[in-house]
Backbone as a ProteinNet text record, in pm:
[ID]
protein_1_A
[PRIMARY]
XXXXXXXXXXXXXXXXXXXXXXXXXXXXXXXXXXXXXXXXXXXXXXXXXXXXXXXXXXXXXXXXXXXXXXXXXXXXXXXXXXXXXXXXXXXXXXXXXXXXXXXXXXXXXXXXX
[TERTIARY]
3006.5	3071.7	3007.3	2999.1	2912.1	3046.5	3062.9	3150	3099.3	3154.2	3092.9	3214.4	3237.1	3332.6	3316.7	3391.3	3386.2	3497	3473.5	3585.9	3508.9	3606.2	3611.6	3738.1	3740.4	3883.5	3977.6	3905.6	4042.4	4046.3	4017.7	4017	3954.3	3980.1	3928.8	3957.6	3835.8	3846.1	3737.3	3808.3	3699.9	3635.6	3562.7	3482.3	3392.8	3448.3	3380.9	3345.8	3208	3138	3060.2	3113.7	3087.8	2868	2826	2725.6	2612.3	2673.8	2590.7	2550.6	2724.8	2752.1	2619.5	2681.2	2553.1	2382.2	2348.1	2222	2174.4	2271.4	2256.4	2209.8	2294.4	2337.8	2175.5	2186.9	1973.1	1887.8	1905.3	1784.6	1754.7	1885.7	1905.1	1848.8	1891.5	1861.6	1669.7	1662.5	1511.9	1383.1	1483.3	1370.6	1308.9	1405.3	1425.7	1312.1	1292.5	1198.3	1243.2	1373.8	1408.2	1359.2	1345.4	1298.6	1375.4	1363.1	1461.5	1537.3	1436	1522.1	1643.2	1561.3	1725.8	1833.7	1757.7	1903.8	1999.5	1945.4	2045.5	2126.2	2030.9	2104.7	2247.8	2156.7	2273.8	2455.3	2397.8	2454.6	2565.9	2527.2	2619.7	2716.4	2638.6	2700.3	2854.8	2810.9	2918.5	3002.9	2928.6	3064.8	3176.9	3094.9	3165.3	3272.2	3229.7	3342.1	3408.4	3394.8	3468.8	3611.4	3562.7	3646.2	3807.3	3805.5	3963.7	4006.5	3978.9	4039.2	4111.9	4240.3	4318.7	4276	4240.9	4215.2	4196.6	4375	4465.8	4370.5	4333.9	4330.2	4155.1	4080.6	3928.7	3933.7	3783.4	3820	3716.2	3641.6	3552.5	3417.1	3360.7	3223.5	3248.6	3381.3	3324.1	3326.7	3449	3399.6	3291.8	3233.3	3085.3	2970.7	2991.5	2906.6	2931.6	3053.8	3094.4	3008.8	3074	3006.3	2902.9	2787.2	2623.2	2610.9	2689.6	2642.5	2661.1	2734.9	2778.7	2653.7	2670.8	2568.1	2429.4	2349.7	2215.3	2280.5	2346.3	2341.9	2340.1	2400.1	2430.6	2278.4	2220.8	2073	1980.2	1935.6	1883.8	1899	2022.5	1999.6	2024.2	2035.3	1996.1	1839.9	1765.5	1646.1	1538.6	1575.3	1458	1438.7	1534.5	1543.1	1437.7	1338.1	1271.1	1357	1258.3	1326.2	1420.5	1384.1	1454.5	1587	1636.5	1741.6	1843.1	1770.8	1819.1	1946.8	2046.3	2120.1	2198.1	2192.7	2214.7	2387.4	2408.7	2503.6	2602.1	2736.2	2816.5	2794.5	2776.1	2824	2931.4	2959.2	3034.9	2937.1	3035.6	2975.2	3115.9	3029.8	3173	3110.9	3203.2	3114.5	3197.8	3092.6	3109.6	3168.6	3270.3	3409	3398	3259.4	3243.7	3198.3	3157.6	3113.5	2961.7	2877.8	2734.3	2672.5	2740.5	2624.2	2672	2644.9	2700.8	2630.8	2748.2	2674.4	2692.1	2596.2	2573.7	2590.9	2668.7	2693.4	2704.3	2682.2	2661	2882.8	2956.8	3043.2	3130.7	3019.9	3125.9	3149.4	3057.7	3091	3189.2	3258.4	3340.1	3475.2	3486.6	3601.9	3641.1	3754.9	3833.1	3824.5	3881.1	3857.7	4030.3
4517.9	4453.3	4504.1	4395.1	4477.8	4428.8	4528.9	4454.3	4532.5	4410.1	4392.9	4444.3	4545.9	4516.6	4479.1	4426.8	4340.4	4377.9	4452.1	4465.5	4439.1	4366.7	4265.9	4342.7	4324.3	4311.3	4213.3	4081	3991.8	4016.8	4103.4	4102.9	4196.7	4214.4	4331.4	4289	4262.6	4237.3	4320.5	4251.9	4300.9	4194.4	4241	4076.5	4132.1	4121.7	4193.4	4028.2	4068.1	3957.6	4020.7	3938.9	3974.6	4005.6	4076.1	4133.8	3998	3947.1	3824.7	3711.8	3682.7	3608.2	3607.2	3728.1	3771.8	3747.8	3789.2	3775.3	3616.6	3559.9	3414.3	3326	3354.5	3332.2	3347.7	3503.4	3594.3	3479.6	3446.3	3389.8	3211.2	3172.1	3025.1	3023.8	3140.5	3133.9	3178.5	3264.9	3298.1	3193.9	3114.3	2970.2	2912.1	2928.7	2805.6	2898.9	2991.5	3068.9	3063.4	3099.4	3072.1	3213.7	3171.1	3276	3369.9	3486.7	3635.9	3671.4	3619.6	3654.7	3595.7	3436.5	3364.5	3356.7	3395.6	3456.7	3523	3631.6	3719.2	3689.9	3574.7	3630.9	3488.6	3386.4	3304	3330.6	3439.8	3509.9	3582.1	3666.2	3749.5	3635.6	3536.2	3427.8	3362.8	3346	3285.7	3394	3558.3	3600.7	3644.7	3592	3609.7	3472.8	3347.4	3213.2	3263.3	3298.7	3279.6	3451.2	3527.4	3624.9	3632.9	3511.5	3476.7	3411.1	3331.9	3221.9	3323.5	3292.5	3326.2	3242.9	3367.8	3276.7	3170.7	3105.7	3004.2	2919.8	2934.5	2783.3	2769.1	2815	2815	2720.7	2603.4	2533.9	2568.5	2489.2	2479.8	2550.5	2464.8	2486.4	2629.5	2668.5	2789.6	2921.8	2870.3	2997.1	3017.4	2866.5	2897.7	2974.5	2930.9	3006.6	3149.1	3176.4	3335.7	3433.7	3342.3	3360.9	3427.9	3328.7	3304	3392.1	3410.1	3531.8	3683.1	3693.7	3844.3	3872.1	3744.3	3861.8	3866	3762.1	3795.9	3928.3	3957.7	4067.1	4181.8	4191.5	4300.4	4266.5	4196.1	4216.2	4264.1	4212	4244.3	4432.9	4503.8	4618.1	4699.6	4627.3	4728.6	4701.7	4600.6	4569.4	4513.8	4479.3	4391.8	4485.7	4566.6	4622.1	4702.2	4742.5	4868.2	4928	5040.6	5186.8	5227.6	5268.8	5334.3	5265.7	5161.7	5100.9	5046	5085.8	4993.7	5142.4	5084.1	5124.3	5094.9	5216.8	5202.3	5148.6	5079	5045.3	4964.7	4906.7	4864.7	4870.6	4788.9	4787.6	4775.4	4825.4	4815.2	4707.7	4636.8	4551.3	4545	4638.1	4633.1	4613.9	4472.4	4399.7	4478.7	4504.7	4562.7	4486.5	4608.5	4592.9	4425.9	4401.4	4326.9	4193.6	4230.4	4104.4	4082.7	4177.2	4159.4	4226	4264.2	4246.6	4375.7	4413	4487.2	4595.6	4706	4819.2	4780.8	4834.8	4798	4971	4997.2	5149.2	5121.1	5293.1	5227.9	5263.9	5187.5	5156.5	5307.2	5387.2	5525.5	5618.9	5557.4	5635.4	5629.6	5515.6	5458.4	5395.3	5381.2	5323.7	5427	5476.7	5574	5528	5586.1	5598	5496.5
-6435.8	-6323.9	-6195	-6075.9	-5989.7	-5896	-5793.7	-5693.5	-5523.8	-5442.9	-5301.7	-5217.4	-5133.4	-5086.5	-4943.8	-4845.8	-4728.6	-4643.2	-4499.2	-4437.1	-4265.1	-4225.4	-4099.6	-3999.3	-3854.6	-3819.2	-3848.1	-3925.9	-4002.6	-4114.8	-4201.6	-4368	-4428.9	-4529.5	-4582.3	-4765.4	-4791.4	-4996.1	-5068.1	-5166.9	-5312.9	-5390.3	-5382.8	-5509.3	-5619	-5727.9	-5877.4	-5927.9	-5949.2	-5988.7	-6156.5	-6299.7	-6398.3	-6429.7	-6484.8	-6478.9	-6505.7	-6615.7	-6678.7	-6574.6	-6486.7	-6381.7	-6307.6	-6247	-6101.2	-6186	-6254.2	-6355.8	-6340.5	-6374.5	-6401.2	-6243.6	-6146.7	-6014.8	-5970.8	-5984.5	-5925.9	-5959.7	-6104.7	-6203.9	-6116.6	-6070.6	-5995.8	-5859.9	-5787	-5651.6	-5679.7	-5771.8	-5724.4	-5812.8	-5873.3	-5893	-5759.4	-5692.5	-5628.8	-5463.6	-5474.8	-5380.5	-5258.6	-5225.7	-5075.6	-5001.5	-4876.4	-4790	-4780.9	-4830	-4796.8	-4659	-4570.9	-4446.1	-4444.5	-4461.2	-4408.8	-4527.6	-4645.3	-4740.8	-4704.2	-4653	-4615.8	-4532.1	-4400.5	-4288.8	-4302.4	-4398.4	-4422.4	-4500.3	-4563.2	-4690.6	-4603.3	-4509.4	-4403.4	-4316.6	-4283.8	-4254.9	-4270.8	-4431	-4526.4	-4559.6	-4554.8	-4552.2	-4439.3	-4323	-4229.5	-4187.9	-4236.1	-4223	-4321.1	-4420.5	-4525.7	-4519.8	-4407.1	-4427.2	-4389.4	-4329.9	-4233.8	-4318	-4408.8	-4523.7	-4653.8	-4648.9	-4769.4	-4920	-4980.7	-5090.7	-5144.5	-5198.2	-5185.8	-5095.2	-4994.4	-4916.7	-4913.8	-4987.7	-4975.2	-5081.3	-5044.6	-5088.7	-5240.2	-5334.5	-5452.3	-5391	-5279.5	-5212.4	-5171.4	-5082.7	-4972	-5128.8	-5230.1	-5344.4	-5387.1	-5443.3	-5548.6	-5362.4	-5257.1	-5122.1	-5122.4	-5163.6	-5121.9	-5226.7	-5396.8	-5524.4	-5478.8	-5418.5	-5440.7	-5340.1	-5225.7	-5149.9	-5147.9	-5224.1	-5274.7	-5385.2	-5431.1	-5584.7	-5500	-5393.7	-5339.6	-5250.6	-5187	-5113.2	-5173.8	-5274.8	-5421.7	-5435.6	-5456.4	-5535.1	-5426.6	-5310.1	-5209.6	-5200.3	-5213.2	-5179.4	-5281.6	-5409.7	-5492.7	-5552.9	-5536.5	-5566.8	-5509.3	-5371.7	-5245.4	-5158.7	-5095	-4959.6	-4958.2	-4857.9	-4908.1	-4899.5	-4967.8	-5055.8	-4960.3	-4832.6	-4726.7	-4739.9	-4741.4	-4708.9	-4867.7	-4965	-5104.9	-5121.4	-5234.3	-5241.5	-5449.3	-5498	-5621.3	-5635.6	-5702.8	-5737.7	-5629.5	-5612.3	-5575.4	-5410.2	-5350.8	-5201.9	-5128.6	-4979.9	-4878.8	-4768.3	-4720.1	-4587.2	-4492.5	-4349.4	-4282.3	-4141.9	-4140.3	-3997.1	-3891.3	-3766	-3667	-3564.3	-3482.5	-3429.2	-3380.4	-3257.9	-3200.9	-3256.6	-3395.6	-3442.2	-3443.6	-3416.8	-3354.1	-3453.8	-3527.3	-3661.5	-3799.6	-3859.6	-3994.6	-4030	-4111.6	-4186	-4307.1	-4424.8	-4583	-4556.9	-4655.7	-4714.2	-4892.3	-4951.6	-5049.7	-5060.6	-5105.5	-5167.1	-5209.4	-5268.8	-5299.2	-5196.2	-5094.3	-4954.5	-4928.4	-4894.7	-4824.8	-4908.3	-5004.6	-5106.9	-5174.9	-5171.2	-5253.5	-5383.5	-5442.1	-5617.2	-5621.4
[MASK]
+++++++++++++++++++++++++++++++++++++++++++++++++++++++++++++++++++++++++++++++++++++++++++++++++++++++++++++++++

């Protein structure tokens, strides 16, 4: 299980995405050769619309978007980032106060047991 966690001044979740899942997800997005930059920066994007929406009211599209952007960001820093910046296992993403942009920690920093 790999999981992302996400904390905003509107929200704060968890998203455990099954191992095979995310595998499958990697194997789709990296057919398809999209540019890394704007992966990401689309990826931070979607999780930033998508962080004010209660569950319940998201619709088919913004899940399978959130889906597809958690597992590239999970992959990006445990396997793209250079070295300096990659990060083994589970992530934290905790967008800053103002909104102007995010820290990636690795996850056991920052998440209690």
């Amino acid at each position: 299980m790999i999981t992302v966690y996400y904390k905003s001044a509107n929200a704060q979740w968890k998203y455990e995405l099954d191992e095979e899942e995310h595998a499958y997800i990697i194997k789709n997005v990296m057919e398809d050769a999209p540019d890394m930059e704007e992966m990401f920066d689309d990826s931070l994007e979607i999780l930033r619309d998508v962080a004010g929406i209660d569950e319940e009211e998201m619709d088919e599209d913004d899940q399978i978007d959130q889906t597809i952007a958690v597992a590239f960001l999970w992959q990006y820093f445990n396997h793209m980032a250079p070295a300096d910046e990659q990060i083994q296992g589970d992530i934290a993403i905790i967008e800053d106060e103002d909104g102007t942009g995010v820290s990636v920690l690795p996850a056991a920093q920052v998440v209690g047991e």
